[in-house]
LUMTORMI-771366 format. One record per residue: residue number from 1; residue in one letter; x, y, z of N, C-alpha, C in turn. Coordinates in nm, 3 decimals, always signed. Layout:
NUM; a; X; Y; Z; X; Y; Z; X; Y; Z
...
END
This chain:
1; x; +0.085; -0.118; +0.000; +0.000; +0.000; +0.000; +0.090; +0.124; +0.000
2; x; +0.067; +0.234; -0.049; +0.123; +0.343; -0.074; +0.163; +0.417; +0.042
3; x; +0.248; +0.464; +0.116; +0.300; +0.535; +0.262; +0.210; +0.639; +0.269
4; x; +0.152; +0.715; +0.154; +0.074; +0.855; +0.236; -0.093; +0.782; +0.241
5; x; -0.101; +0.687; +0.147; -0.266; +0.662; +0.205; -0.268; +0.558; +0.295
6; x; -0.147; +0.468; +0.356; -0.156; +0.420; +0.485; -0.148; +0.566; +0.604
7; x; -0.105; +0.638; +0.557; -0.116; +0.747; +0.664; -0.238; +0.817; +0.723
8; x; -0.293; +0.840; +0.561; -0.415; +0.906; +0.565; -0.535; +0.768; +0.633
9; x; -0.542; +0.637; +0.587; -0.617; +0.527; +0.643; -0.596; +0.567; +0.790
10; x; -0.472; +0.539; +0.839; -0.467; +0.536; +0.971; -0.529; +0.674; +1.049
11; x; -0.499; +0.776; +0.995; -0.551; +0.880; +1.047; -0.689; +0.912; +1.064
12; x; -0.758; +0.850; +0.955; -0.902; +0.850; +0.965; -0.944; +0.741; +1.036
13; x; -0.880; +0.622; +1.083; -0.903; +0.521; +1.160; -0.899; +0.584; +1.332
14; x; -0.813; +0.662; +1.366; -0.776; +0.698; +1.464; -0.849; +0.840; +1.495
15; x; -0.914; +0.888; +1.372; -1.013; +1.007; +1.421; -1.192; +0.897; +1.448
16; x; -1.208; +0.839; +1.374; -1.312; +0.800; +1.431; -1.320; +0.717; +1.540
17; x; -1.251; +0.673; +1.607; -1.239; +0.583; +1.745; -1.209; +0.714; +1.814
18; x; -1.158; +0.801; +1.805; -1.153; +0.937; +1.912; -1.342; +0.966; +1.922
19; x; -1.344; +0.982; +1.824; -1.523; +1.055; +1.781; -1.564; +0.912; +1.884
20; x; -1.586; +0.806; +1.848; -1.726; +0.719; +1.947; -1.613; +0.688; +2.078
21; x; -1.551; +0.737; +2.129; -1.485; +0.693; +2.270; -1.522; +0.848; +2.308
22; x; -1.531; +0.961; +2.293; -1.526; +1.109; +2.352; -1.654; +1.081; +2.395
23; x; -1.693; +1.116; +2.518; -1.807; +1.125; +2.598; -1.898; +1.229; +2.565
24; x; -1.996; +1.268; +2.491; -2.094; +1.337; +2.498; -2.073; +1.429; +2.570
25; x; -2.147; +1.529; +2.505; -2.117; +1.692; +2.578; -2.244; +1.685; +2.698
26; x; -2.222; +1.719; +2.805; -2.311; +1.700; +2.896; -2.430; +1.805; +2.859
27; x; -2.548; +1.789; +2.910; -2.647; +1.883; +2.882; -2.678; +2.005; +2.992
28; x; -2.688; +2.111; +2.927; -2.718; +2.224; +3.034; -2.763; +2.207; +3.186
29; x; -2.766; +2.284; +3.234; -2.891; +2.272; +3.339; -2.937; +2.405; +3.365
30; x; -3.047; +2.454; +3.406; -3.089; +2.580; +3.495; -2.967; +2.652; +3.546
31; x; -2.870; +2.588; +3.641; -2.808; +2.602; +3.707; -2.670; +2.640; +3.643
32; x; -2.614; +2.577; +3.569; -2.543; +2.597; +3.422; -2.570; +2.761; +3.374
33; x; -2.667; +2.749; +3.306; -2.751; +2.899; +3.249; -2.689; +2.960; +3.346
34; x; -2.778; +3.011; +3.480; -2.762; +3.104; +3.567; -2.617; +3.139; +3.583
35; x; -2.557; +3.002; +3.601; -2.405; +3.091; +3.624; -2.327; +3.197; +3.534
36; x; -2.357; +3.132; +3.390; -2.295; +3.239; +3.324; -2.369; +3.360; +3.302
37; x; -2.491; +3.342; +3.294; -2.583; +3.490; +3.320; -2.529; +3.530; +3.478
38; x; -2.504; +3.535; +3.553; -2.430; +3.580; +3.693; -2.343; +3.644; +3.671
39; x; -2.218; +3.547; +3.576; -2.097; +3.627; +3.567; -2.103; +3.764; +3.457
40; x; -2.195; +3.692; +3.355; -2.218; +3.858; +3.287; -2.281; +3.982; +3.338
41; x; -2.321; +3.959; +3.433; -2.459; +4.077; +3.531; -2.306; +4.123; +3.601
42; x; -2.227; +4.011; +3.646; -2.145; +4.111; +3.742; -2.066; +4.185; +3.657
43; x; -2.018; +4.145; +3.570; -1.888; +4.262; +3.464; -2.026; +4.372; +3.468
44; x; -2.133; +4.376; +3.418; -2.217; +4.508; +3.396; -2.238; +4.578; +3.535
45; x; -2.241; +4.505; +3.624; -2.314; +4.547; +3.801; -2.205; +4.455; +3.868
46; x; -2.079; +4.550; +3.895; -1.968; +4.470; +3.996; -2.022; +4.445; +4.162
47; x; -2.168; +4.477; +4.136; -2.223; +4.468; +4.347; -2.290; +4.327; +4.318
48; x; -2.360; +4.282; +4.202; -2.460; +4.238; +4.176; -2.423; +4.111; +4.210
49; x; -2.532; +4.044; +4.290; -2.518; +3.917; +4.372; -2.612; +3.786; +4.367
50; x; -2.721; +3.796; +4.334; -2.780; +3.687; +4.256; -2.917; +3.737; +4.190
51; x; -2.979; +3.609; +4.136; -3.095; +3.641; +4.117; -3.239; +3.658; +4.170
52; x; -3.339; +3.701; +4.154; -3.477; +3.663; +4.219; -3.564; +3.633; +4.123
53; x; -3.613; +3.525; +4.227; -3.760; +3.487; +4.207; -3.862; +3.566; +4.161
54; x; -3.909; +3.666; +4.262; -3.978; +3.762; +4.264; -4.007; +3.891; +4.159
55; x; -3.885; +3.885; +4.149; -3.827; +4.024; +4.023; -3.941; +3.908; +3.875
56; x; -3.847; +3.820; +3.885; -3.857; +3.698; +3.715; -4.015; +3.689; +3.704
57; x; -4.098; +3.691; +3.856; -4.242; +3.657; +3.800; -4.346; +3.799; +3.833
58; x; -4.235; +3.944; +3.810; -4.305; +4.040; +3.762; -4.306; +4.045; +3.639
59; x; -4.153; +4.048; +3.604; -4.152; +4.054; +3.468; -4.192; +3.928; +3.350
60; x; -4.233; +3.816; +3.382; -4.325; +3.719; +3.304; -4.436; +3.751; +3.308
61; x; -4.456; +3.814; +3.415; -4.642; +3.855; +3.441; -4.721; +3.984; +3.344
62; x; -4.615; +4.073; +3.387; -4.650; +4.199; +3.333; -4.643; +4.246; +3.201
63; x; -4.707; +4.316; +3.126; -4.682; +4.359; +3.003; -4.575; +4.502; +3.027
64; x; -4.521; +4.470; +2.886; -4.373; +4.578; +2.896; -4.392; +4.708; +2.785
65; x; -4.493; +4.810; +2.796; -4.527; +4.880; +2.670; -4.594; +4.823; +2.552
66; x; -4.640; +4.711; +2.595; -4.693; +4.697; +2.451; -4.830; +4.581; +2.528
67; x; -4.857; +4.458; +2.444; -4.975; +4.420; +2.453; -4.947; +4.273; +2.505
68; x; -4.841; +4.230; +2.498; -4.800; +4.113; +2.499; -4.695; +4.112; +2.665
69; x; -4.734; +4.046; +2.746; -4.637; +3.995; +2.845; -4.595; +3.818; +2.830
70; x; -4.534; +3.758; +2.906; -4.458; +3.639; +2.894; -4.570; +3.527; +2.879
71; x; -4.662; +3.581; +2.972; -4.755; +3.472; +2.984; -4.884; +3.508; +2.898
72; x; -4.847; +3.569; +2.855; -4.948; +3.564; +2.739; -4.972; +3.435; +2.608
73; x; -4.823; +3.393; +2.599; -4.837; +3.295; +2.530; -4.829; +3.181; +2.616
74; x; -4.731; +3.166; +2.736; -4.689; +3.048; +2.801; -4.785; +3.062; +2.903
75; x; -4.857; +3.110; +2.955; -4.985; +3.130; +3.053; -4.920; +3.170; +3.165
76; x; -5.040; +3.184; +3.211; -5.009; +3.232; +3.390; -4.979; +3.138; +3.486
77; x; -5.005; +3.009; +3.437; -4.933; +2.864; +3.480; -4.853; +2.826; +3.379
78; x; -4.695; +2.817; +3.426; -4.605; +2.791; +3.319; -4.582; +2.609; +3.345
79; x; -4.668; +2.586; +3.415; -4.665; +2.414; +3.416; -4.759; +2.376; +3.314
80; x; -4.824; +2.436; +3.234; -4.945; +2.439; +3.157; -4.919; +2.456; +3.011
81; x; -4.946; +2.400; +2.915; -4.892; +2.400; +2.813; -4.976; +2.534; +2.702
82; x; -4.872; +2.593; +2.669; -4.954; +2.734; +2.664; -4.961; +2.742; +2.465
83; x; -4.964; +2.857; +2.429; -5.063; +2.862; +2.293; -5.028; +3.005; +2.236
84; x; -4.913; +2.973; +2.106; -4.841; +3.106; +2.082; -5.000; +3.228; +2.008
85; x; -5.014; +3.350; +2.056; -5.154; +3.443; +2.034; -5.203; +3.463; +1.937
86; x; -5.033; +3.424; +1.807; -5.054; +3.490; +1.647; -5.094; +3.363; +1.635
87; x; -4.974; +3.282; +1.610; -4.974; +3.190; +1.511; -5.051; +3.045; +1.555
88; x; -5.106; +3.055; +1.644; -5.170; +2.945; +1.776; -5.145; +2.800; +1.769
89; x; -5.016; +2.785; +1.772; -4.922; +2.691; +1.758; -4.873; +2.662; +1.971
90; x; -4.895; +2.528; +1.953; -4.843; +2.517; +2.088; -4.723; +2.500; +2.144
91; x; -4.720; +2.534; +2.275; -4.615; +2.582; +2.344; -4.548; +2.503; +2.461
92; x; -4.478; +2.382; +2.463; -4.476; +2.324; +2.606; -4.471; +2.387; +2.711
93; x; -4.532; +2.340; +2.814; -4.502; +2.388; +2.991; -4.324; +2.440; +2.987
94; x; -4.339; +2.559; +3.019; -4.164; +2.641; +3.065; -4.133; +2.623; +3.194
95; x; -4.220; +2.584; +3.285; -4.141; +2.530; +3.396; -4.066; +2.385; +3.422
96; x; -3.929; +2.372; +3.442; -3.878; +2.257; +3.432; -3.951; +2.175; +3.557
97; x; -4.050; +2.202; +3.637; -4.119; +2.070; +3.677; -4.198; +2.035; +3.619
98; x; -4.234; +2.084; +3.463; -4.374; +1.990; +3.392; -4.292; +1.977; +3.291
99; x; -4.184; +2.045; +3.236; -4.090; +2.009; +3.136; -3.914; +1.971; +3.152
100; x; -3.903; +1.853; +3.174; -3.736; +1.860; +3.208; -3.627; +1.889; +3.094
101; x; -3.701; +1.917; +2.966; -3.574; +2.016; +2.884; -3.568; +2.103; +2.843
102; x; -3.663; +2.174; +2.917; -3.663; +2.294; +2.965; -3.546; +2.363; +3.025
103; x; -3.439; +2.412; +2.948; -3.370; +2.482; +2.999; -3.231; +2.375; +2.993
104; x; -3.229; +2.280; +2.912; -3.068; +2.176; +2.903; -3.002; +2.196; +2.760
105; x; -3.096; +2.300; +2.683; -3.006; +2.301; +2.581; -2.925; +2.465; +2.554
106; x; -2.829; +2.509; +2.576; -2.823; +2.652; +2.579; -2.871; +2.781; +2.431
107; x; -2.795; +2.676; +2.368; -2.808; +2.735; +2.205; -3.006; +2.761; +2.168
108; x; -3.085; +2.669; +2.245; -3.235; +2.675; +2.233; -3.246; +2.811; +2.310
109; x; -3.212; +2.806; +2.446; -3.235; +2.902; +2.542; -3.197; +3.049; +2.464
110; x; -3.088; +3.014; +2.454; -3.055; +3.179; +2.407; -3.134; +3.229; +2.262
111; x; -3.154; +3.124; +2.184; -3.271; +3.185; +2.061; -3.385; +3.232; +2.137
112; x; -3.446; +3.119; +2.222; -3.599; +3.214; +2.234; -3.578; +3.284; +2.358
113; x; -3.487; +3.311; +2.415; -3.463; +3.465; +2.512; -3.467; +3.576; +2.380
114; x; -3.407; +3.566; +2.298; -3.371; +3.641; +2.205; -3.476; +3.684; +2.142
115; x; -3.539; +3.583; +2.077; -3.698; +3.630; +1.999; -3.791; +3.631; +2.091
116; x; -3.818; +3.610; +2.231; -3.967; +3.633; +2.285; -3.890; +3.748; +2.410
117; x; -3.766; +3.772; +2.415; -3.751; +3.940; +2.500; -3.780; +4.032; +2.379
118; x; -3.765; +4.028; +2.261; -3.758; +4.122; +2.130; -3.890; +4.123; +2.129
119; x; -4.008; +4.011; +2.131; -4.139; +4.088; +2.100; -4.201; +4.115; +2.257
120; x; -4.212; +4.075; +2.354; -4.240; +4.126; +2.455; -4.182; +4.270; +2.548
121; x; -4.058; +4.287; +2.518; -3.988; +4.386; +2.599; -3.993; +4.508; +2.444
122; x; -3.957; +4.435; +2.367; -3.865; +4.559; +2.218; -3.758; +4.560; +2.250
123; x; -3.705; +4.465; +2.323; -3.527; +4.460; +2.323; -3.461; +4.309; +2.357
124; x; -3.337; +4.330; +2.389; -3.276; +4.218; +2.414; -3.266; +4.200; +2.593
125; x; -3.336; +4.041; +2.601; -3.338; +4.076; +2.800; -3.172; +4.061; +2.844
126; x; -3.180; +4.161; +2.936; -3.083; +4.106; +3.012; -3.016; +4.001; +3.084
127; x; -2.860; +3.928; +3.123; -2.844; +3.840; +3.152; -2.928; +3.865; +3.300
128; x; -2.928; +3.928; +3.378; -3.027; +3.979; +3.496; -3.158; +3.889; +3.514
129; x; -3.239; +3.937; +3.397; -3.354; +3.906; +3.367; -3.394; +3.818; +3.332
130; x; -3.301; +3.722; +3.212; -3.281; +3.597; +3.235; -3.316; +3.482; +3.312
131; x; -3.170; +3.561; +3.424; -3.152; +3.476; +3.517; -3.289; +3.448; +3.675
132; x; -3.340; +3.574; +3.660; -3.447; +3.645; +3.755; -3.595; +3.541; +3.675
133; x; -3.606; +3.568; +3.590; -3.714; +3.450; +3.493; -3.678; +3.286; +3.561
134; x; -3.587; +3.203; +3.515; -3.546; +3.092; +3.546; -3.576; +3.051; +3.704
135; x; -3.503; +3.168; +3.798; -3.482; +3.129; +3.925; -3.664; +3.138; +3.929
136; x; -3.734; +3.219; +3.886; -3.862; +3.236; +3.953; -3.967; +3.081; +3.870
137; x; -3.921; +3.049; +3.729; -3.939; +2.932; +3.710; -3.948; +2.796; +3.760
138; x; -3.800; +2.836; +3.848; -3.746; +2.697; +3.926; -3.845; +2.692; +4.012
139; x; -3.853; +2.816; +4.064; -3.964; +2.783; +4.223; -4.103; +2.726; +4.167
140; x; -4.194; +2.748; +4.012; -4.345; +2.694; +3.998; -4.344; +2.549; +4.046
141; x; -4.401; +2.495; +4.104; -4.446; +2.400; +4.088; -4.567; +2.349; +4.073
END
């Protein structure tokens, strides 16, 4: 056999036994999230010390200038499987006690922070707010 395509064989032999022996990327958690929303709140707010509950289920509750608040689509029970207003397409339960992946994938999380703070707020939420949403999540049961 030829020296560079025994090289190249072996090399592709030895990348795919790396690929099925590497352990799976572990999956998020709530807890995961929060931290790095923590560490970004503190570079913006060097006092800033955790999140609340309390704060997360004003701001899911309340409408923000416009017509639409959080629970408008995900309800006022986020254990409850809620019902987007336009397009009335359903919505799983956002609390991770009626949904456990809820909140394990980050790349999901950060899209729909992204598109449902943009139509509810008119902006981008804060890691703050975020994190203040989740913690007040954690507590529904």
């Amino acid at each position: 056999m030829n020296p560079l395509l025994q090289r190249v064989t072996a090399l592709l032999s030895l990348s795919l036994v790396l690929t099925a022996t590497t352990p799976a990327q572990a999956a998020d958690t709530p807890a995961s999230l929060q931290a790095g929303w923590l560490a970004e709140a503190q570079k913006s707010e060097p006092g800033f010390k955790s999140f609340s509950a309390a704060r997360g289920e004003t701001l899911f509750r309340n409408t923000h200038g416009g017509d639409w608040s959080c629970s408008t689509c995900h309800t006022a029970k986020p254990t409850q499987t809620g019902k987007h207003e336009v397009t009335g397409k359903l919505i799983q339960p956002l609390a991770p006690t009626a949904n456990a992946e809820r909140f394990s994938d980050s790349a999901k999380v950060e899209k729909w922070f992204r598109r449902n703070c943009n139509d509810v707020l008119k902006r981008a939420c804060t890691p703050q707010e975020k994190g203040d949403v989740v913690a007040w999540l954690l507590s529904v049961k």
